[in-house]
C-alpha positions as CSV (number, residue, x, y, z in Angstrom):
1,X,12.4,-1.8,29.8
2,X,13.7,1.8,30.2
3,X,11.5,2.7,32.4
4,X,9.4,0.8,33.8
5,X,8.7,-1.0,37.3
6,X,9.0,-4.4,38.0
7,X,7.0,-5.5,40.3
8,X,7.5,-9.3,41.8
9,X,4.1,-9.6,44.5
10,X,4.0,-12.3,46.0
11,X,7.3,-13.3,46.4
12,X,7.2,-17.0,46.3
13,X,9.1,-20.1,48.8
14,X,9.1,-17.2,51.9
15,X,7.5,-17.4,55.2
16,X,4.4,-14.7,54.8
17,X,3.7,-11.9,52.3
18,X,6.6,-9.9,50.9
19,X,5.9,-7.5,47.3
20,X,9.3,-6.2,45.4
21,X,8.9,-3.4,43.5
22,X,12.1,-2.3,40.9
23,X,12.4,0.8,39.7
24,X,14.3,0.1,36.1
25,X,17.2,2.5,34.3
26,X,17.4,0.0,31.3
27,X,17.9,-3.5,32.2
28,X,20.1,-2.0,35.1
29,X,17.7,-1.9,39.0
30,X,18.0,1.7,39.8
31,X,15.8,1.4,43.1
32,X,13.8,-1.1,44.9
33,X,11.3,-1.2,47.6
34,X,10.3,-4.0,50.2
35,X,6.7,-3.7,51.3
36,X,5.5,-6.3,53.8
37,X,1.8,-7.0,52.6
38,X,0.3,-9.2,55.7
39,X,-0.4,-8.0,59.0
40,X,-1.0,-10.2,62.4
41,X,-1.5,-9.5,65.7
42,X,0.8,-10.6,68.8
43,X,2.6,-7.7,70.6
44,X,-1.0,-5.6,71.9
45,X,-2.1,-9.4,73.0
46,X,0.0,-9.6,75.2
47,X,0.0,-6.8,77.4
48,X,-2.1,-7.2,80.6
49,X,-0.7,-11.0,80.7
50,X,1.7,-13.0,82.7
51,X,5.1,-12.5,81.7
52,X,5.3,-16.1,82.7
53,X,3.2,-17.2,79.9
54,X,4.3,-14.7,77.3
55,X,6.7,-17.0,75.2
56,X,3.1,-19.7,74.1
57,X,1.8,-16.5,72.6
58,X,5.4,-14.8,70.8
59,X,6.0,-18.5,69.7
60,X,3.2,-17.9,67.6
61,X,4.2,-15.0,65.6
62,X,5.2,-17.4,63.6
63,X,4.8,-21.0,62.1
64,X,8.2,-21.9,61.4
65,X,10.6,-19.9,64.0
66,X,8.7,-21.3,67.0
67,X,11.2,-22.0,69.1
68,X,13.0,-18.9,68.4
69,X,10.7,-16.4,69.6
70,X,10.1,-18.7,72.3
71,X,13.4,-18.5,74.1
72,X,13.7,-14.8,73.0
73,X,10.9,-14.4,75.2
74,X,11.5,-16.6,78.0
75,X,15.1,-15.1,78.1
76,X,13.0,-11.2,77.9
77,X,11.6,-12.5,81.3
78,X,14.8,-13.7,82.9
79,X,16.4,-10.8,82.0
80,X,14.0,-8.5,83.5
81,X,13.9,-10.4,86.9
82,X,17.3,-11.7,86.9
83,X,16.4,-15.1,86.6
84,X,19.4,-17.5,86.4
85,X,19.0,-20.9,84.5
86,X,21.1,-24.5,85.5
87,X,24.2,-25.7,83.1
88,X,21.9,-28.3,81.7
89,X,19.2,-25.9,80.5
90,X,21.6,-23.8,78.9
91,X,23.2,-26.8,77.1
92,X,19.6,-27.9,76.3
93,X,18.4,-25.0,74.6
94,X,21.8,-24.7,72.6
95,X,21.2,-27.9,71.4
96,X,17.6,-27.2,70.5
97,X,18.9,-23.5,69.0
98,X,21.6,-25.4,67.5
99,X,19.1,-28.1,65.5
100,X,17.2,-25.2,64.3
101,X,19.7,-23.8,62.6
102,X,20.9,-26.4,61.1
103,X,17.2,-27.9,60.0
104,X,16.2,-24.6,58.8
105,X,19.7,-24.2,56.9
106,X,19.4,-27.5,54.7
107,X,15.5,-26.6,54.1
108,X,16.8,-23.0,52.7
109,X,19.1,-24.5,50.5
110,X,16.9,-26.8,48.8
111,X,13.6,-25.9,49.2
112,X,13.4,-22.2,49.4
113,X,16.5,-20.9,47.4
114,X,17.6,-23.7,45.2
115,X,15.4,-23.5,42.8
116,X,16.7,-19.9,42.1
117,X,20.0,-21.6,40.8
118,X,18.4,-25.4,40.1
119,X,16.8,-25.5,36.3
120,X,14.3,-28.9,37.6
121,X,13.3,-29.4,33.7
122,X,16.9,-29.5,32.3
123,X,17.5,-32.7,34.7
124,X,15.5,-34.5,32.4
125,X,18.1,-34.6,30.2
126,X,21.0,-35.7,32.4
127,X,22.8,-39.1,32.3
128,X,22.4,-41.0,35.4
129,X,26.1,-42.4,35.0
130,X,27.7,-38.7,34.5
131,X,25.5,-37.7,37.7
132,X,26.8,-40.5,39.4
133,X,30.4,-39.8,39.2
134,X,29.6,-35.8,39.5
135,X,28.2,-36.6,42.9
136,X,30.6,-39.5,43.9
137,X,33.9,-36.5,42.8
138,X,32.2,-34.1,45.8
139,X,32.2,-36.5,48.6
140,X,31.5,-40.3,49.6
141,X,27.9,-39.9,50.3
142,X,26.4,-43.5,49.9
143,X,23.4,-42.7,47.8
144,X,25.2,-41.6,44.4
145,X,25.1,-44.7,42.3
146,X,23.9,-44.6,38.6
147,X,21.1,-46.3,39.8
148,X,19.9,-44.0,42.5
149,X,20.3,-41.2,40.0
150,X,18.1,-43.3,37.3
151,X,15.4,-44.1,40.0
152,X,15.2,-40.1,40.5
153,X,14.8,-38.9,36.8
154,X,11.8,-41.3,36.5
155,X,10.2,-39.8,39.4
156,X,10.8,-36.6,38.1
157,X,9.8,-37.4,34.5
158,X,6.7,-38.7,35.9
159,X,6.2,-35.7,37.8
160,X,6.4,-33.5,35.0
161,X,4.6,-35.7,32.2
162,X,1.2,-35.6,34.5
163,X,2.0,-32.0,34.8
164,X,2.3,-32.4,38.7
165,X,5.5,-30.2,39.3
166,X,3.9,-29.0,42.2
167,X,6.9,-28.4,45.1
168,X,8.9,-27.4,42.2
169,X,6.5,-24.9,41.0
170,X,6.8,-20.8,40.7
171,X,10.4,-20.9,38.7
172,X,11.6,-19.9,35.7
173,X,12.4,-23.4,34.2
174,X,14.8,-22.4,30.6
175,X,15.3,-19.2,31.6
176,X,19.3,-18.3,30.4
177,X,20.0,-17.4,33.6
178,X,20.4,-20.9,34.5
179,X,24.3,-22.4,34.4
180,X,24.3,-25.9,35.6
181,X,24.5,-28.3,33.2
182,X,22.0,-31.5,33.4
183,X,23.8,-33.7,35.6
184,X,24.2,-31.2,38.1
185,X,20.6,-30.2,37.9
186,X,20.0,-34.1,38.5
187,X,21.6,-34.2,41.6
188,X,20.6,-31.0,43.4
189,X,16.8,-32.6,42.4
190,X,17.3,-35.7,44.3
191,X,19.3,-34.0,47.2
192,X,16.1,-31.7,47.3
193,X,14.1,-34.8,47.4
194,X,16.5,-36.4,49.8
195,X,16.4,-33.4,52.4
196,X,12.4,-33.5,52.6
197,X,12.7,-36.7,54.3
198,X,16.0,-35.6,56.0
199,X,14.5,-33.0,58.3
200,X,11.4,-35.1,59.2
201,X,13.9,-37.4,61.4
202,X,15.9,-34.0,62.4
203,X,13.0,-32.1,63.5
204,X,12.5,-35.1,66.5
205,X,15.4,-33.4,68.9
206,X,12.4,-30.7,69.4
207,X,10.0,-33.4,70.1
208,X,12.4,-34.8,72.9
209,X,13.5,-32.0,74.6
210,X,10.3,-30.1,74.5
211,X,7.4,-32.3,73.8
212,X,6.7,-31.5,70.8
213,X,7.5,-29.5,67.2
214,X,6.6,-26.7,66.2
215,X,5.8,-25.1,69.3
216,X,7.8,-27.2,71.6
217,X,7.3,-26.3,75.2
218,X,9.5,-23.6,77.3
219,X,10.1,-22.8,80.7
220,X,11.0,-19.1,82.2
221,X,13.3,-20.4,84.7
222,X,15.1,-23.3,82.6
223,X,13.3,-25.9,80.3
224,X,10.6,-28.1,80.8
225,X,12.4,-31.4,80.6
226,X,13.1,-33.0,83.4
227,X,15.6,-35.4,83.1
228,X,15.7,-39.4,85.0
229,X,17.7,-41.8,83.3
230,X,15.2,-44.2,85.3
231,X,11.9,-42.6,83.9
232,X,9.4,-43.3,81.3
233,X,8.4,-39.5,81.1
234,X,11.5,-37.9,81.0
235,X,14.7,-37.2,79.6
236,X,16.1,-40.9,79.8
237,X,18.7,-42.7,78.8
238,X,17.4,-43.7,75.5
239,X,15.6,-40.6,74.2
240,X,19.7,-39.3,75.3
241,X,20.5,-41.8,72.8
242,X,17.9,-40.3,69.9
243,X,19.7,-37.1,70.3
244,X,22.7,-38.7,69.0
245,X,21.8,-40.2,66.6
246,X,19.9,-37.2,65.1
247,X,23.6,-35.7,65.5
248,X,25.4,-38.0,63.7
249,X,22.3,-37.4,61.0
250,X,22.6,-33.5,60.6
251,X,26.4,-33.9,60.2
252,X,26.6,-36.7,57.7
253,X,24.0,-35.3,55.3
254,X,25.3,-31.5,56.3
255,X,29.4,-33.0,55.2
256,X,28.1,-35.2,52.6
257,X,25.5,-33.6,51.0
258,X,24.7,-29.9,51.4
259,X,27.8,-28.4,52.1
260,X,29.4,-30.0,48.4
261,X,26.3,-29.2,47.0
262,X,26.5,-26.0,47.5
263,X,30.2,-25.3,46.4
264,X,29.3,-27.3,43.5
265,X,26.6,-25.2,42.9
266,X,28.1,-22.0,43.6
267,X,31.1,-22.6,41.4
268,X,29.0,-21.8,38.3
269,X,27.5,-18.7,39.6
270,X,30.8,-16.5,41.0
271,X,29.7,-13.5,38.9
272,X,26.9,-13.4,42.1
273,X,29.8,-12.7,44.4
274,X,29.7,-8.8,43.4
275,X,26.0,-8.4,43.2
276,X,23.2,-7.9,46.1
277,X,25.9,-6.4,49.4
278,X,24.1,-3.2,49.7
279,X,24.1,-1.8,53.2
280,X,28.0,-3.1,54.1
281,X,26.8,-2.6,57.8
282,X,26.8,-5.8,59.7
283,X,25.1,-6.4,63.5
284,X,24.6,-9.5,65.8
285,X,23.7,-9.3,69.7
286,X,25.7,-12.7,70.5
287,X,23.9,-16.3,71.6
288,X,25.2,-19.7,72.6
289,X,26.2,-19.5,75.5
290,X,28.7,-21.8,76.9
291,X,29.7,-20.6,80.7
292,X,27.0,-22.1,82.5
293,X,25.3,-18.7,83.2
294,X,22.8,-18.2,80.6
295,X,23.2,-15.2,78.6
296,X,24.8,-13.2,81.6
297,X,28.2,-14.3,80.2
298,X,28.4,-12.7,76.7
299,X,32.4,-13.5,76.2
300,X,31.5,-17.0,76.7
301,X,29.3,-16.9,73.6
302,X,29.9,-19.3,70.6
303,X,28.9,-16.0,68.5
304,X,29.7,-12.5,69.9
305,X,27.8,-9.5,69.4
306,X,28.7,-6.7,67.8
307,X,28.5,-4.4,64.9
308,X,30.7,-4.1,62.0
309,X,30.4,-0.7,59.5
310,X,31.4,0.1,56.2
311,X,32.8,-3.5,55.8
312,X,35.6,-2.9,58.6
313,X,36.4,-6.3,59.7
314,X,39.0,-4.3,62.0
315,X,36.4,-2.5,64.3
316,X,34.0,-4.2,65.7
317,X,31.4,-2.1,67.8
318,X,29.4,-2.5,70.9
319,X,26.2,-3.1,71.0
320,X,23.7,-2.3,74.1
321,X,20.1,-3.0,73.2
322,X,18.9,-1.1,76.6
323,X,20.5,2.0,75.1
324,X,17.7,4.0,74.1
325,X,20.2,6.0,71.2
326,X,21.3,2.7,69.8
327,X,18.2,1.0,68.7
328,X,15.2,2.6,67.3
329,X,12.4,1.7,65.0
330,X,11.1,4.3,62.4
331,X,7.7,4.4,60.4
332,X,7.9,7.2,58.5
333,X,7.0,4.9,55.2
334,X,5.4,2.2,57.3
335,X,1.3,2.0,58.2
336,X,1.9,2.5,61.4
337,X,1.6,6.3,63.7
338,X,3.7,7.4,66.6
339,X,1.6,9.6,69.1
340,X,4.8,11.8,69.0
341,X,5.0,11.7,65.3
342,X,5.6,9.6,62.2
343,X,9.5,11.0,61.9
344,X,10.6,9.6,65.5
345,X,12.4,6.7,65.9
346,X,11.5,4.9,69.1
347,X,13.6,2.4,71.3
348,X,11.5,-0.5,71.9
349,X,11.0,-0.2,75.8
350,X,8.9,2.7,74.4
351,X,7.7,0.8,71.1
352,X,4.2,1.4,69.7
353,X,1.9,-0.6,67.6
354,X,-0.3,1.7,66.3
355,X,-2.1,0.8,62.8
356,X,-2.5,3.4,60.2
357,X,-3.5,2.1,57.0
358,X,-3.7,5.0,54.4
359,X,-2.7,2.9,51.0
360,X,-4.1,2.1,48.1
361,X,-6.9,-1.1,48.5
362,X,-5.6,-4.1,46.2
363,X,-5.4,-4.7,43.6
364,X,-3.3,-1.6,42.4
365,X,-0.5,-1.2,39.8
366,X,2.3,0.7,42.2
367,X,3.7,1.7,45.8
368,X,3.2,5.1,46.9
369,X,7.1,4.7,48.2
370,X,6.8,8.6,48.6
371,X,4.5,8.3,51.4
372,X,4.0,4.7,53.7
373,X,4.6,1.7,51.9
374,X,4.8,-1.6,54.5
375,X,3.9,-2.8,57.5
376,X,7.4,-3.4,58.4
377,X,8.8,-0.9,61.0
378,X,12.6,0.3,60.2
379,X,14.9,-0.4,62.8
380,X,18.0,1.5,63.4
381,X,21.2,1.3,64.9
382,X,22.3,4.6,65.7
383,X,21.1,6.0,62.6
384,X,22.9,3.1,60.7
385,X,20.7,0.9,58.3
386,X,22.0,-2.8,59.3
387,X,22.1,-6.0,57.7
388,X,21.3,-9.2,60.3
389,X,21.9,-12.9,59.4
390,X,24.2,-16.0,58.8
391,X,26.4,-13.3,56.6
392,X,26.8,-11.0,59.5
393,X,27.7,-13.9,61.9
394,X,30.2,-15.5,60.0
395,X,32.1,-12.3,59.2
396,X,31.5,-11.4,62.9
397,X,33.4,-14.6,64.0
398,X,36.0,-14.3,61.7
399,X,36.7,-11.0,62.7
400,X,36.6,-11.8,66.2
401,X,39.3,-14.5,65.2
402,X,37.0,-17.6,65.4
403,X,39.5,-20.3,64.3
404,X,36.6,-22.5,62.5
405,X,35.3,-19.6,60.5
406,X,39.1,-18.2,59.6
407,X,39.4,-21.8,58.1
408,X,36.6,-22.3,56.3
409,X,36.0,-19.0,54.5
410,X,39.4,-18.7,53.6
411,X,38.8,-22.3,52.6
412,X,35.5,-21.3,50.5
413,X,37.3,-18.6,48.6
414,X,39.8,-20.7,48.0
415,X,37.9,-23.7,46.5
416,X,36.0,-20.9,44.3
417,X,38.9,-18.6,43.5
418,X,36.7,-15.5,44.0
419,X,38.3,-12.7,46.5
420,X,37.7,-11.6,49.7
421,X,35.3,-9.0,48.4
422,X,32.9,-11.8,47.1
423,X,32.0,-12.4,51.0
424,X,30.2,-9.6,50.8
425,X,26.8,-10.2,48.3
426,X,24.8,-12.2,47.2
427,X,26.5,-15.5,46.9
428,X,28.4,-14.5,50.0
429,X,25.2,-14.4,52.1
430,X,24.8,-17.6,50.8
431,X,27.7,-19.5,51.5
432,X,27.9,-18.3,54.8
433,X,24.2,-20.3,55.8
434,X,26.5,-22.9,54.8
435,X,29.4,-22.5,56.2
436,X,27.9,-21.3,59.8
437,X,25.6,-25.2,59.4
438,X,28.8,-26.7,59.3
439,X,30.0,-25.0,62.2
440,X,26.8,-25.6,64.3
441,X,26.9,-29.3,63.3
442,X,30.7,-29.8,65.1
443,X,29.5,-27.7,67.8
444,X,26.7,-29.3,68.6
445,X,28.5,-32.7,69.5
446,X,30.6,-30.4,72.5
447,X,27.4,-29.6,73.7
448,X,25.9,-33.2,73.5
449,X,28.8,-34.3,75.5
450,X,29.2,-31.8,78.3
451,X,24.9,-32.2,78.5
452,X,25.7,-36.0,79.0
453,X,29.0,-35.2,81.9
454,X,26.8,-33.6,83.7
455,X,24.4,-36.2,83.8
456,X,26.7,-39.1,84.8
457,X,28.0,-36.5,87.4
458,X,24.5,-36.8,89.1
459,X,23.7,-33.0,88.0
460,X,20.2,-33.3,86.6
461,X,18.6,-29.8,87.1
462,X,16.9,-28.1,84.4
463,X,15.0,-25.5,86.3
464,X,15.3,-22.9,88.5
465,X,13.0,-22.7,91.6
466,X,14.2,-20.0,93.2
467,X,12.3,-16.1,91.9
468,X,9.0,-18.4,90.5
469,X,6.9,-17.1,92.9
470,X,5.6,-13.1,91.3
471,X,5.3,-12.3,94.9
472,X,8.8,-11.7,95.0
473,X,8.9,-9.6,91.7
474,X,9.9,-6.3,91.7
475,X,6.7,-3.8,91.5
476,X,8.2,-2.4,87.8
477,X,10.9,-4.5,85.7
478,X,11.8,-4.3,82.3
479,X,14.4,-6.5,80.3
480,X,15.5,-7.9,77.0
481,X,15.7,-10.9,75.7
482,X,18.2,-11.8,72.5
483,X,19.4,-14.2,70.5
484,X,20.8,-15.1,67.3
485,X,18.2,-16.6,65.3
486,X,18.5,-18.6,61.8
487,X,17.7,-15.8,60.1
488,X,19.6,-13.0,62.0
489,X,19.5,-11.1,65.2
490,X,16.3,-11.4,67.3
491,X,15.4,-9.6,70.4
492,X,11.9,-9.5,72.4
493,X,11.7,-6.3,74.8
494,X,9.2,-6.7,78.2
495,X,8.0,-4.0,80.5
496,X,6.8,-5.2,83.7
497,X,4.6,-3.5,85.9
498,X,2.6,-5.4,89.0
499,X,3.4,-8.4,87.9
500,X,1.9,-8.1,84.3
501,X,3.2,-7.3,80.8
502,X,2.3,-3.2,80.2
503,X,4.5,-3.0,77.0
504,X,6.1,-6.2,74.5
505,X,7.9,-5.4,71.8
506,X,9.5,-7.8,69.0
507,X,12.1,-6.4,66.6
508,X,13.0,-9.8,64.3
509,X,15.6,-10.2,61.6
510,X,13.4,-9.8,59.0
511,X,12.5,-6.3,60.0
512,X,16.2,-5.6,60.2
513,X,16.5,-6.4,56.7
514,X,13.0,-6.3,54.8
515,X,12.1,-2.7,56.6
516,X,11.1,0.3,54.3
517,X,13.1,3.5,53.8
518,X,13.4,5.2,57.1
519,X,12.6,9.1,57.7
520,X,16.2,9.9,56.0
521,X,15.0,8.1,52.9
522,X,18.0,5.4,54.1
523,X,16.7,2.4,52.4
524,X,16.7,-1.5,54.3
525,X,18.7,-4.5,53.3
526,X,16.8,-5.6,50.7
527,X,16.1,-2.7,49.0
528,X,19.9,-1.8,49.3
529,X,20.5,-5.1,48.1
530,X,18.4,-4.7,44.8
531,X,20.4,-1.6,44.3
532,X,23.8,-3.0,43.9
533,X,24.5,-4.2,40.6
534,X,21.9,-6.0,39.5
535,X,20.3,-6.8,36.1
536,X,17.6,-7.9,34.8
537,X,17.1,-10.1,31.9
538,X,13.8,-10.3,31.2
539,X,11.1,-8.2,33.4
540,X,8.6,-11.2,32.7
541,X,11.0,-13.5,34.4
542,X,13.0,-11.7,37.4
543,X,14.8,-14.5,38.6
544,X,17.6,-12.1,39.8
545,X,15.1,-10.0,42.2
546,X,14.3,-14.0,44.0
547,X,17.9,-14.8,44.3
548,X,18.9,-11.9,45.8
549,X,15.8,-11.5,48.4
550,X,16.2,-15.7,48.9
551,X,19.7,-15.3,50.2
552,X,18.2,-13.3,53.1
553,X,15.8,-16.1,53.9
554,X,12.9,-13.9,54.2
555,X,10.7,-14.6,57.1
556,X,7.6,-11.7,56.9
557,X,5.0,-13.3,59.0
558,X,7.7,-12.5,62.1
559,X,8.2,-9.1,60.4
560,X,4.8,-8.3,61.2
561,X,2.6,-8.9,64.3
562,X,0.1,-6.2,65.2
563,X,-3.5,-5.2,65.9
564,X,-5.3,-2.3,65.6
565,X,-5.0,0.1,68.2
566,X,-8.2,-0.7,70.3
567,X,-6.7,-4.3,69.9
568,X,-9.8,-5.8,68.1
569,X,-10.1,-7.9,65.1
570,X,-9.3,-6.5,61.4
571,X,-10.1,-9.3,59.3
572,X,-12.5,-12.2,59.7
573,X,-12.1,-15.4,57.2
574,X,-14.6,-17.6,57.0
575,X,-14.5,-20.9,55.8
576,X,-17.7,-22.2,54.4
């Protein structure tokens, strides 16, 4: 293995296209190198449209963050025209922010990174008793009976005996990287199974308060539900009563289920809390609001903004995304050209989306990582490299002296007995998607209940009349709209110019962290990742490259939306 490159293409259980290349010392990863493979085309589609109707397009940047890019977008809008939005819509879209979190949480866990950590095979040979009090020792969840647990490993010996593995499919099964011993393996498989039908109920608090999911409906201005307890078609006193009880449903299986799951899980894997940190740079712009303002309140927000360097939970710094020397995007090793140069960095008022494909055609053996090697952009902040996600939130409210978050990551380490230090890696990044769920889960209920005061006070506005008309619109506007997304800081920039879009730009989490190495040869969070401390067993087999890259959640079908630069079609599939 001295050597050679590992190369893991495509990685599997990710949203879009993502290709890992590992540059090997030995067994040791001596570099690595993210290369986002797909290319789409939203940003140049949107210009010459109606700001107004710009979040139905950016929704579609993606399948599964939907509703994400949609209130980035609205909010871009607001922000531009200084749009206010009623208390209601605010505690509306929280709870609709809120749900997505916590629905995409408990789907990471299981279906996207557990199999990383879950050997599915090995269950085969656990006793349903021993799983039964295993599960039963973690918490008083009401499905752990020997007979529950017996009822699973037929399902999954049936699975496996018609050689129908299928949603467990693309692991490793035996490899020795695997720790948990049978009954444990058990469990985590029916929990896995458990969740699948879990987040169909969940998923239902999008259908209520905007129509439908994905893709529910948005409103620049507020949110298009109207609300009359006395109505059919609106928000009424019974779907009011859905949203509870998909509450009390995300918090029972989120206390019951996933969060001792995953300390379960993660106490046979602490030698992953000093592997896969990288960067040490932390950033988050701040979302949930909670003054009644919208976002124009940012000390009122459940998660403040801010950026953290060098690991200095001491220091936070500010952050102003309309500062054109804090945020830039590079492509120096992207496909993309500046028309002032590929070695500029660009704020994304100013953003281009230029194609430039000069690679190799597939298939080929290696990455030219010498020359332009993704279609992921690599954004900056001021100069700094910076790691976005449920990691960099959770160490941003407990720095920020968040009571919750004090509690339970001290709590966490704690239960593990791992230091402080293990916050930052691997199984850091992981516990905190975790820990942050369980925060959103409590939170949520707050929200709930001022949504419903409100109410019974006779405030039922969720829309704001007032600056619809583009009439009154400035003749050029420009704004920014962020958020804190599942996976990590999200921000939509709009330039407005007689009452149309002239530039959009969309910098998502996953180009925070999957970018390529910038003009300075400063490499992204996942390649920085790869790069600290990580071996590799067998090179056939890299089941350390998925955990690592899993804990980020990768999402590269937001990372990359683009056309070519006359805006026309590049591919055409047909389906005959």
């Amino acid at each position: 293995m001295s050597n050679e490159r590992v190369v893991v293409d495509p990685i599997t259980r990710i949203e879009g296209h993502l290709r890992i290349e590992a540059q090997m010392n030995g067994d040791k990863i001596e570099s690595a190198y993210s290369s986002g493979t797909m290319v789409r085309g939203i940003e140049v589609i949107l210009q010459g449209r109606d700001p107004r109707d710009a979040w139905a397009f950016a929704q579609r940047i993606c399948g599964v963050c939907t509703l994400v890019h949609g209130l980035a977008s609205i909010r871009s809008v607001e922000n531009a025209l200084n749009y206010t939005i009623p208390k209601n819509a605010e505690l509306i879209r929280n709870l609709m922010n809120g749900a997505q979190y916590i629905h995409d949480h408990v789907m990471h866990f299981y279906h996207l990174h557990a199999l990383d950590w879950v050997d599915v095979v090995s269950a085969l040979s656990a006793d349903p008793k021993a799983t039964s009090e295993l599960a039963q020792s973690l918490s008083n969840y009401p499905k752990s009976s020997p007979g529950y647990f017996s009822d699973m490993k037929k399902k999954l010996k049936e699975f496996v005996e018609a050689g129908q593995l299928g949603i467990f499919a693309k692991a490793y099964w035996g490899h020795p990287a695997y720790k948990l011993p049978p009954e444990a393996n058990l469990m985590a498989v029916a929990h896995y199974l458990e969740a699948l039908s879990w987040q169909r109920d969940v998923a239902k608090l999008h259908a209520i308060f905007g129509g439908k999911n994905p893709h529910p409906n948005f409103l620049v201005g507020g949110v298009a539900s109207p609300i009359d307890l006395n109505s059919d078609s609106a928000i009424n006193s019974k779907r009011l009563s859905q949203v509870q009880e998909i509450i009390n449903q995300m918090r029972t299986f989120v206390d019951q289920v996933y969060i001792p799951d995953l300390l379960a899980i993660a106490g046979f894997y602490k030698d992953w809390g000093s592997r896969g940190e990288g960067l040490g740079n932390f950033l988050t712009y701040g979302d949930f609001p909670t003054a009644g303002k919208g976002m124009g309140d940012p000390s009122s927000y459940l998660v403040p903004g801010g950026a953290i360097l060098n690991r200095d939970l001491t220091t936070i710094h500010e952050v102003d995304m309309n500062d054109p020397s804090q945020i830039q995007e590079f492509v120096s090793h992207s496909w993309y050209d500046y028309n002032g140069g590929k070695d500029q960095g660009l704020h994304p008022y100013d953003g281009e989306t230029q194609l430039n494909y000069t690679g190799p055609k597939p298939p080929y053996q290696h990455l030219d990582v010498d020359q332009s090697y993704s279609w992921l952009k690599s954004p900056r902040w001021k100069g700094h490299a910076m790691e976005v996600g449920p990691l960099s939130r959770v160490l941003m409210l407990y720095a920020s002296g968040n009571e919750q978050a004090k509690e339970l990551v001290n709590l966490t380490l704690n239960t593990l007995d791992v230091p402080v230090t293990a916050l930052f890696s691997t199984l850091g990044r992981t516990a905190a998607r975790g820990l942050e769920t369980k925060i959103f889960c409590d939170t949520m209920q707050g929200w709930y209940d001022d949504l419903i005061t409100n109410i019974k006070a006779g405030d039922t506005r969720t829309f704001n009349e007032v600056l619809w008309e583009p009439s009154t619109w400035p003749k050029q506007a420009r704004g920014v709209g962020y958020m804190e997304a599942p996976r990590g800081a999200l921000a939509h920039w709009i330039v407005i110019e007689n009452q149309k879009i002239q530039n959009y730009q969309a910098v998502v989490p996953s180009t925070w962290n999957a970018g390529p190495r910038d003009q300075n040869g400063q490499a992204g969070a996942y390649e920085a990742a790869l790069e600290d401390n990580h071996t590799l067993h067998d090179p056939e087999q890299p089941v350390e490259i998925l955990r690592t890259i899993h804990s980020f959640d990768p999402c590269i079908a937001c990372a990359v939306h683009l056309t070519d630069p006359d805006g026309e079609e590049i591919t055409s599939v047909k389906v005959r």
